[in-house]
N, C-alpha and C positions, 0 to 999 in steps of 0.2 A: 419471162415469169418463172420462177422457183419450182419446182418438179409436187412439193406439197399443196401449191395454191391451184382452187379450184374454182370453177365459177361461182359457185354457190348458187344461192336462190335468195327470192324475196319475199317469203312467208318462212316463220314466223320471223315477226322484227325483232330485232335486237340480239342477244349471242344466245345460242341453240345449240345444244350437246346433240351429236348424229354418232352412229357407230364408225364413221372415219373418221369423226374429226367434228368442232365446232362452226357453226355455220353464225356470219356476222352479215346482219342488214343493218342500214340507216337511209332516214330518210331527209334529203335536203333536195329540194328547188331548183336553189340559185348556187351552191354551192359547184364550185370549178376543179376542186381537187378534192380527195379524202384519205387520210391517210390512218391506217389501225396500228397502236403503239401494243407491245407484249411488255410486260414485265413479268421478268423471275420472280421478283418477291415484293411485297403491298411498297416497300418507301424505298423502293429503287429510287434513284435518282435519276437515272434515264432508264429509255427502254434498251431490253435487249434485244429488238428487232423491229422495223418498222416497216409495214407493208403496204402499199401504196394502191389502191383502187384503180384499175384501168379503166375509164369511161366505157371501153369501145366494147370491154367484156364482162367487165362488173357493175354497170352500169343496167338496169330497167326500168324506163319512166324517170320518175327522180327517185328511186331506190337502188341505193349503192351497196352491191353485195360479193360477199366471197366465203370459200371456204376454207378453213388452214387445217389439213389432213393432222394424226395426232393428237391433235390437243385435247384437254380434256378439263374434266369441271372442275373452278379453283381456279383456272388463269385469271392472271392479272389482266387488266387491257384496257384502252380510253382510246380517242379520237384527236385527229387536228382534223382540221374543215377548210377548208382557204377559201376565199372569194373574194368579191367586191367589200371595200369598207367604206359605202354611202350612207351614212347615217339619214340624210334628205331623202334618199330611195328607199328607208327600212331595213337597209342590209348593213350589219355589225360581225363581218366576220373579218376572226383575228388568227393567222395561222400560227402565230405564236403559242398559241392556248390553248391548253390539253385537256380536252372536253370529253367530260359524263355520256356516256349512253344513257340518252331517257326510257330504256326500258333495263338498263343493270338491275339485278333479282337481288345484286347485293354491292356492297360499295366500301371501300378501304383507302388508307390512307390519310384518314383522322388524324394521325401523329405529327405529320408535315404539312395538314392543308393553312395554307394561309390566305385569308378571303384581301388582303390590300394585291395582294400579288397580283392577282387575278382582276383587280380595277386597271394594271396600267396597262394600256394599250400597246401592242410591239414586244412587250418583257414576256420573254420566256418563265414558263412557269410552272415548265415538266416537275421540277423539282418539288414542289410545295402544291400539286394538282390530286385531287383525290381521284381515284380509279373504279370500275368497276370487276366486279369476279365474277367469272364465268359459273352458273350451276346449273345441276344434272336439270333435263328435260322432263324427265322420271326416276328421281332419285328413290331411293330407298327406307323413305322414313317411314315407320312403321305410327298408323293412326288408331292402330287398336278398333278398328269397326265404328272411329268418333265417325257421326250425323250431325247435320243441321238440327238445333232443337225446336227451332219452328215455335217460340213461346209468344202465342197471340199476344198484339198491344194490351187488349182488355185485361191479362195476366201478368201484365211487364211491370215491374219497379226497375228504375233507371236510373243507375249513379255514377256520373262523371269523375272519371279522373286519370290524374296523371302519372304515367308510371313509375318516372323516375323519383318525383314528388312524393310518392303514397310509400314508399320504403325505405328513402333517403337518409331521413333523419336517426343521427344514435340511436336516439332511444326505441328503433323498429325492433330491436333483440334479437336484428338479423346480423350472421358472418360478414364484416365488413367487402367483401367482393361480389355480396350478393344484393348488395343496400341500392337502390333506383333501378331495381332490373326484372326483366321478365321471370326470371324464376326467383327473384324475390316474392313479390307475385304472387306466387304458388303457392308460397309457403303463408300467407295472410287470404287465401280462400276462406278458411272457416271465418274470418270477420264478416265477408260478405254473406256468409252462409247465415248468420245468430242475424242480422242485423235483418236480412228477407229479402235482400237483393236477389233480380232473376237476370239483368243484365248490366254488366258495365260496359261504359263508354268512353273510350280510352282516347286522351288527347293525343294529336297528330303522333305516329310511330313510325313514317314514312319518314325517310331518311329529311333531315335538314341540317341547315346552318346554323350552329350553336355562334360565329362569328357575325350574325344578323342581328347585332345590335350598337348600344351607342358605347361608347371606349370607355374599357372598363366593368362592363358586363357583357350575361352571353344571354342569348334566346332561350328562355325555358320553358316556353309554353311550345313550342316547336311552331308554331304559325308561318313556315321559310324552308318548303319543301324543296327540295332538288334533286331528290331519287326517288320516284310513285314508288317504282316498286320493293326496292330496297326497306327492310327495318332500320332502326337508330341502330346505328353499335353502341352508343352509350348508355342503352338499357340492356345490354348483353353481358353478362361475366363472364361468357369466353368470348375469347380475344382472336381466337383462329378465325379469315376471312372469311367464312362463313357458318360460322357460330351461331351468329344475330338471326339468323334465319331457323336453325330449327329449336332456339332456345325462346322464341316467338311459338313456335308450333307448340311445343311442348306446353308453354302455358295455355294457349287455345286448348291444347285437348285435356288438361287437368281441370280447366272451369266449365267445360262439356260437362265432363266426369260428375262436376260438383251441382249439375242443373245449373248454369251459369250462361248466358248468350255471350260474345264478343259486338261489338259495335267500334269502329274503327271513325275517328273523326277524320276528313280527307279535303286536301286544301287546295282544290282545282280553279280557286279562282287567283291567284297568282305564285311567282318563283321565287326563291331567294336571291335570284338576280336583280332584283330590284328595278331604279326608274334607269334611264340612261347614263349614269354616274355608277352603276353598282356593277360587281362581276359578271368574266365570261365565263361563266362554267358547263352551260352543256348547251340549251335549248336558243340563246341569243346567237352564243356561238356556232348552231347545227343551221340554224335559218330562221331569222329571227322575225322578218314578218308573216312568214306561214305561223309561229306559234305565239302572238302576242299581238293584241289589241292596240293599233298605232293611232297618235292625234291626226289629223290633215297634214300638218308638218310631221311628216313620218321620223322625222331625228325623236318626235316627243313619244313616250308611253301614257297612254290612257289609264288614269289610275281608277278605275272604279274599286279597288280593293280597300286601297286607302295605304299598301304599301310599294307603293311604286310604281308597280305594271300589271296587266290583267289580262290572263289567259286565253286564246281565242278559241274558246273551249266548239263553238259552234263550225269550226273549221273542219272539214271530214278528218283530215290529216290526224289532227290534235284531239276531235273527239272520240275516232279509234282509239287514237293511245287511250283516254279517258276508260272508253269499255272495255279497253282489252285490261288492264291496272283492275280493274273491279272486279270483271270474271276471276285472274289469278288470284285475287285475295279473297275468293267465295273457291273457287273450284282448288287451290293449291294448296292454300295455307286457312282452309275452313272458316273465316269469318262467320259472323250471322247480318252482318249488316253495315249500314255507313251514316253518319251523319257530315251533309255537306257543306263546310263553312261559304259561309258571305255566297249563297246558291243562286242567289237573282242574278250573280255575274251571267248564270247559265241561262238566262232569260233574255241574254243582248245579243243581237247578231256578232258579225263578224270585224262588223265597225264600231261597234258599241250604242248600236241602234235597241230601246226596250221591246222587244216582241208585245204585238198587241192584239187584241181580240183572240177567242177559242181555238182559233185553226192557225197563226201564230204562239200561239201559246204552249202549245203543246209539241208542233213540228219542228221538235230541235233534239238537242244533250236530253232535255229530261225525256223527253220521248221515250229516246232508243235507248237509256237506261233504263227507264219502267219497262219497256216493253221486253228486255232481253231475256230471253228462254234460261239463260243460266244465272240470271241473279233475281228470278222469279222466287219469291217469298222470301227475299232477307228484307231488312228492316232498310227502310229508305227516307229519311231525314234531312229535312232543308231548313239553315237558317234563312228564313226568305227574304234578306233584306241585302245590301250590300252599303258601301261605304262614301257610294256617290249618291245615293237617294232613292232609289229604286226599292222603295218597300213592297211585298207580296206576299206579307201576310194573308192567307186563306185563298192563293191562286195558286198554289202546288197541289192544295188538295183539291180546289175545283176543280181545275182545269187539266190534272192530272188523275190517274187511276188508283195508285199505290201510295206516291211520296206520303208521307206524315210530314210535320211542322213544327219546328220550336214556336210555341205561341207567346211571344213577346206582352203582348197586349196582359196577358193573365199575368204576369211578373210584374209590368207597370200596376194595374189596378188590383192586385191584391195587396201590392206594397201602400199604395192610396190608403185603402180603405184600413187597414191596419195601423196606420200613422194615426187615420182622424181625420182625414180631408174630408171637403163635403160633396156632395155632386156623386158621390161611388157605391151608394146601396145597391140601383139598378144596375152597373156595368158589374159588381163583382155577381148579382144572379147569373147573368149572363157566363160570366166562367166559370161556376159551380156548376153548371149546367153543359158544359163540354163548347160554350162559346159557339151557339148556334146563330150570333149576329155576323160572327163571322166566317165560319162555314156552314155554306148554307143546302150543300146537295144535303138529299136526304136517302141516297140509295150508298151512304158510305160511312163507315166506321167511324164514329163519333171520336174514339180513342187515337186518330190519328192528329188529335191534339196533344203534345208534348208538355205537360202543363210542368213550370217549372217558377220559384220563386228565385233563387239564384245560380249562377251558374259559374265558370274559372271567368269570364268576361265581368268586372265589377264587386262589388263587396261580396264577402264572405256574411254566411246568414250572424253571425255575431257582428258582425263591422255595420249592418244593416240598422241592427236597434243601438251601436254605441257610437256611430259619428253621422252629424252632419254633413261634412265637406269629407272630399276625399285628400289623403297625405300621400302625394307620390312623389316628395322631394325626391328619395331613393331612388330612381329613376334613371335622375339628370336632365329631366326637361323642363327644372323650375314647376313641375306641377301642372303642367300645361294638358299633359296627356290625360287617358283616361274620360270615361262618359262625366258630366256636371246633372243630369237626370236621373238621381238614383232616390229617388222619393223614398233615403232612409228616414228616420228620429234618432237619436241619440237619448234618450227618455231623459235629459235634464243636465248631463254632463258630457262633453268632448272627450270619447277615448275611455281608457282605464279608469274606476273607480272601487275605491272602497266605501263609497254606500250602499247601506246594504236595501233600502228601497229602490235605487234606484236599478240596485243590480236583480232584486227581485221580478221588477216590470219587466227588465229585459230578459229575464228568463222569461216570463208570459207572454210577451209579445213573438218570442223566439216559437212554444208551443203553439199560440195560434197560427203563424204560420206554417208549421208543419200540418195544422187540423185541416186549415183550409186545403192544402196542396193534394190530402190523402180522400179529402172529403167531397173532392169534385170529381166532376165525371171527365174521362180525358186519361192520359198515360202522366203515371208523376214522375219526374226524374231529382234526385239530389243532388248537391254538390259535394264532392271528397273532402271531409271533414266538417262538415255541418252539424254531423249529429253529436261531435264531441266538440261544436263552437270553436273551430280551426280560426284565427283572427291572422288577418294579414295587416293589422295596425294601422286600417284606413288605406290602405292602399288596394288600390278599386280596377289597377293594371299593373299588374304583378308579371308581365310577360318576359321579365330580364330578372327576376330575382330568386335565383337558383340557390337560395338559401332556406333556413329554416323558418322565414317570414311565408314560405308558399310550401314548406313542408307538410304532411300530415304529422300532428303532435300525435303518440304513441300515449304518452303519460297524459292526454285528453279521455282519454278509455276510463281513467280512473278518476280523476277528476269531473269530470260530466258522466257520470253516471245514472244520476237523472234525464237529462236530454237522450241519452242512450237507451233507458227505460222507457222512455215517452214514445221516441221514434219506431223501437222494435214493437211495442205494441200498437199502434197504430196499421202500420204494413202488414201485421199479423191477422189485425178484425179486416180491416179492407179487402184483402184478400181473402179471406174466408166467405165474403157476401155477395152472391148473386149481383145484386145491386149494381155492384161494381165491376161488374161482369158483362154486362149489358154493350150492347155494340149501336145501337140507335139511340137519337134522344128521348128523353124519359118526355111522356107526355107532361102536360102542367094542367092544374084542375087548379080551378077558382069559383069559389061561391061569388057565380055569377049575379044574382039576383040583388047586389046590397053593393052599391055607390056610398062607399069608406068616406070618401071626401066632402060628403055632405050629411053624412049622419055623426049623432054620435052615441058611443058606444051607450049609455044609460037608455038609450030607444030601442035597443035591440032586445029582441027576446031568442035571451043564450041556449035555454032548452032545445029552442026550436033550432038555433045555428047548429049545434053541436048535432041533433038527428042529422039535419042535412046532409053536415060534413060526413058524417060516418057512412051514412047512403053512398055519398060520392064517391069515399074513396074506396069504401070494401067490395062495392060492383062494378068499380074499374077494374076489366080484364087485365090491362098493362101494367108495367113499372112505369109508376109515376110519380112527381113531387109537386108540392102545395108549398107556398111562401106563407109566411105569417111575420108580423112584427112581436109587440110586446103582447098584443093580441092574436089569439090563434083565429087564421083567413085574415088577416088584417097587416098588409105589407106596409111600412110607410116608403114610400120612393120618391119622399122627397129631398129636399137640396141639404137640409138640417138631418136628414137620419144619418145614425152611426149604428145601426145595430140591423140585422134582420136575421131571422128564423124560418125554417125550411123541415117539411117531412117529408121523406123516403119511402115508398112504398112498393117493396115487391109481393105483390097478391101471390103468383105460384110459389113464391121459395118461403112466405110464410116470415118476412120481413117487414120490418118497420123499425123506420128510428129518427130521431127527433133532432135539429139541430141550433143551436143559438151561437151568432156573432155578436159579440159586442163589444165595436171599439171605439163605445164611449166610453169616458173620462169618469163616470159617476155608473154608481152599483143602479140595475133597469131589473122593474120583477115581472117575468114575463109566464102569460098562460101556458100552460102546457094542452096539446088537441088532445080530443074525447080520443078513448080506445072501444075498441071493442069487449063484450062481456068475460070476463075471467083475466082480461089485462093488466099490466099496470106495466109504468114506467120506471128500467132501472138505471140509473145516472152511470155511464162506463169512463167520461171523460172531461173534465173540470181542471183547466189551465189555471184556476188561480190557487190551485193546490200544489202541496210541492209529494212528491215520490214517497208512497206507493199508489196514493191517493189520486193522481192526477190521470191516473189511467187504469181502469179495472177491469180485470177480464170479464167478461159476461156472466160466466158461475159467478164469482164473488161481486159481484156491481150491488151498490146498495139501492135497494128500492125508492122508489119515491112515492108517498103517502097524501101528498098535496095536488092540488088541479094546478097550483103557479111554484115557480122557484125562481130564488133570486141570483141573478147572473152581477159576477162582482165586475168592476169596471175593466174595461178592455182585457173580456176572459171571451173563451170560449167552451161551450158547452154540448155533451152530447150523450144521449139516452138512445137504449133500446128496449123495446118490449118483450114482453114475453109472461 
């Protein structure tokens, strides 16, 4: 053995800066040899030195370790692995294949990697294998005193998006070297600043495979991880091997700076190494049944992802890496949080069995991530469905303490009921209301509902009211891909039009759903370019289209300047209201005493309604809300309503406000409830108005002088008192 090589240790895994030298762990099983490759420089073509693991001294448990005196942070360096190749016993190891450290902090080699290379089995592939770079333990970047900002869900606006996408396009008026990148970024802060965003949610920035798609395009939604811990280099403009890493920092702490959270989307339920057909690039190759969910015929991958193979996240091995990838991106690189794609993977054993009942439920991944002392208050987010069937909607937040939820269901049936379907008056109460059918503790933040009407999965909120069908010829899969459930309208025309009614509806239909999104109780999130009608031209999986069709349009700023207008005010009154503030559900009060469905309204004596209601609602101690239809206490929830009306009532903060849906087809004149004496109602919000109109600040809101007002068809409407 070399006078430099040391035993090393096996804490922490993966390459560790020490003041003699760097300390390298891995962990494999089954694996029979390991060997550590150095490279001079990122696209060496071979290494300059290859050091070979002695079982009998590098060897603890199955943690393969050593130390190479010298070195220091910035080396180049990757793995071969040798072992058994039994595909029937789970084991894919190819010593040809010069494989990723799943814990590299950072990773190079983009220039030459080639993903066909790395399918053929036996073919050497030093040459075209990406690497990882060794960096400091405690390096030196300075964080200026950035904190966690800790911004309660009940405070949070949430908008998704994509990095390289949100700065890409010419028209960003950014330095071309600066265009899709982290410190582009930076420099488009004040956007999110005018518009009220408190946090963005950045799609996948973990290193992946931009070669993870079909011939002829690249992966641009990043959904094809293969370095946790590592950022993209391709949202980096510098190009030094570890650049990506503090040009990442850099932007985290300028959106600190700016009252801004980070949210990190994290994609642990499979690899860019795909089904048994796809590359050996780190984890197949490291030990491939300790990290991947095998069929009974272990040659096959279990695909609950839907691309290819699925994480065996519930494996100790695999769910360490899991927390320790999480802690570093809260404790190293300051995150505030994670939203976890296709999260119910994390609700299957180790075989791909569904965990069931409360004490299953909980005693796994989600667990030991809710519970862990260092990622205690960031924002913890699950899409709770995965791509084999396993829906859990409202079981992260039961049956967990912390997680929140993208709530799917509130996207389905706000789209419904804003179409015009029938059967959706009662379900959309229910999501205006923080969707208390479907989570139902009542000792836990209401707001850990993620209420969201589109998202980068499916149409864009423009593509929502202008196609029926989705158009993903562009693709290459004939159209095949992509969800067929996307309960848009097209209000009368497929696509682009120059009519001008029709393009009017779909401006109004555009505002009601932003009223409804802003106007329920729950956390709202946006999607990246919504508010300036981003159109990806019917295309509903944009996951390969690294072009200006999934771009954010810049010269949309100018152009939608109404929708712009609309949105920032909205985020503006919302957050300014108690109301919305609220972390419990609002209690509901109904003038109990009067069976609607058997009376009608000419036998009612309204005097007497109107005292009641006012008794009701002015001596409720709590924030509460009252349903009404066109009649105030008078909800229809039947199969034919398209419309219903709702009051807000916060008694301590001295609120009240008024709300009306209506997406019927025909203009509905509906009552407005009694106020209390010296009141009156002032209309702040009227979707079938266009700019300055459709939205008014509270000073200047005009009054209303009438007990009823007329709601124009499929508008939405909204008053405050005072």
């Amino acid at each position: 053995m070399s006078n430099d090589i040391r035993l090393g240790q096996t804490y922490p895994v993966g390459a560790t800066v020490f003041e003699e030298g760097v300390n390298f762990c891995l962990f494999s099983k089954h694996a029979e040899k390991v060997e550590l490759l150095l490279f001079d420089a990122p696209n060496d073509p071979e290494p300059a030195r290859v050091i070979a693991f002695d079982p009998k001294q590098h060897k603890t448990f199955y943690y393969w370790h050593l130390l190479v005196e010298g070195l220091k942070a910035g080396q180049i360096y990757a793995y071969r692995v040798h072992g058994p190749y039994e595909p029937e016993k789970g084991h894919r190891f190819d010593g040809s294949k010069v494989l990723l450290d799943p814990y590299a902090k950072a990773i190079t080699g983009e220039d030459i990697y080639d993903r066909k290379k790395a399918m053929q089995f036996g073919v050497d592939n030093c040459a075209s294998a990406l690497r990882g770079v060794v960096n400091a333990k405690n390096d030196a970047y300075d964080w200026e005193g950035d904190v966690p900002l800790r911004i309660p869900y009940a405070s949070s606006v949430i908008y998704e998006i994509h990095v390289g996408g949100f700065t890409r396009n010419p028209n960003s008026s950014l330095a071309p070297e600066k265009r899709g990148t982290f410190a582009g970024l930076i420099e488009k802060i004040p956007y999110f600043q005018e518009l009220g965003i408190t946090t963005v949610e950045l799609l996948p920035v973990h290193y992946f495979d931009p070669e993870d798609a079909m011939p002829g395009l690249t992966n641009y939604w990043g959904y094809s991880t293969i370095g946790f811990f590592a950022p993209f280099h391709g949202y980096s403009s510098r190009k030094d091997p570890l650049g990506p890493v503090d040009e990442f920092r850099d932007m985290l702490k300028a959106l600190h700076k700016a009252g801004i959270e980070v949210i990190l989307d994290v994609v642990f339920n499979h690899t860019a190494e795909g089904n048994e057909n796809g590359p050996t690039l780190s984890f197949r190759g490291i030990d491939n049944e300790t990290y991947y969910i095998l069929e009974k015929e272990k040659e096959y991958y279990s695909n609950y992802s839907g691309c290819g193979n699925s994480v065996k996240a519930n494996h100790p091995v695999v769910g360490g890496l899991i927390l320790d990838c999480l802690r570093y991106w809260v404790s190293v690189m300051h995150v505030d949080g994670f939203r976890f794609d296709l999260a119910s993977v994390f609700a299957r054993d180790i075989e791909g069995n569904p965990f069931h009942g409360e004490a299953g439920g909980t005693a796994n991944i989600i667990w030991a991530i809710e519970s862990d002392p260092i990622l205690a208050g960031t924002k913890l987010i699950a899409e709770a469905w995965d791509a084999a069937g396993l829906y859990s909607v409202g079981k992260f937040v039961e049956l967990a303490d912390w997680f929140a939820e993208w709530n799917g269901p509130f996207r389905d049936d706000v789209r419904q009921f804003v179409r015009g379907d029938g059967g959706t008056v009662k379900k959309l109460s229910d999501r205006l209301l923080g969707s208390p059918d479907i989570y139902h503790r009542k000792d836990t933040d209401i707001n850990r509902s993620i209420n969201f009407v589109t998202c980068h999965d499916g149409f864009t909120i423009n593509d929502l009211v202008s196609y029926n069908e989705k158009h993903n010829e562009a693709n290459g899969e004939n159209n095949q891909d992509g969800g067929n459930d996307n309960w848009s309208w097209n209000c009368g025309v497929e696509g682009e039009t120059d009519d001008v009614m029709i393009n009017t509806l779909r401006l109004r239909q555009i505002k009601n759903f932003f009223t409804i999104l802003f106007f329920s109780q729950g956390t709202p999130m946006l999607l990246m370019g919504d508010a300036v009608r981003r159109t990806q031209k019917g295309n509903n999986n944009a996951y390969c289209q690294n072009n200006e069709l999934s771009w954010f349009d810049w010269e949309g700023e100018d152009n939608h300047t109404e929708e712009t207008h609309f949105v920032r005010g909205l985020i503006r009154l919302t957050q300014s209201l108690a109301i919305f503030q609220e972390e419990s559900v609002l209690d509901v009060l109904e003038l109990e005493s009067y069976n609607w469905e058997e009376l009608d309204r000419s036998e009612i004596d309204v005097t007497a309604l109107k005292k009641k209601y006012l008794e009701m609602t002015y001596n409720h101690p709590h924030p509460h809300i009252t349903w009404h239809g066109i009649y105030f206490g008078q909800p229809d929830w039947s199969y034919d309503s398209h419309s219903l009306a709702f009051t807000l009532h916060h008694t301590g903060a001295g609120e009240q406000l008024h709300v009306i849906l209506n997406a019927y087809w025909r203009p509905l004149l509906f009552e407005l409830p009694p106020l209390g004496k010296g009141k009156s109602w002032y209309r702040v919000i009227d979707t079938s108005l266009h700019s300055p109109q459709d939205f008014c600040e509270i000073e200047s809101a005009p009054i209303v002088k009438t007990d009823r007002y007329p709601s124009q068809s499929r508008s939405s409407l909204v008053f405050i008192a005072k």
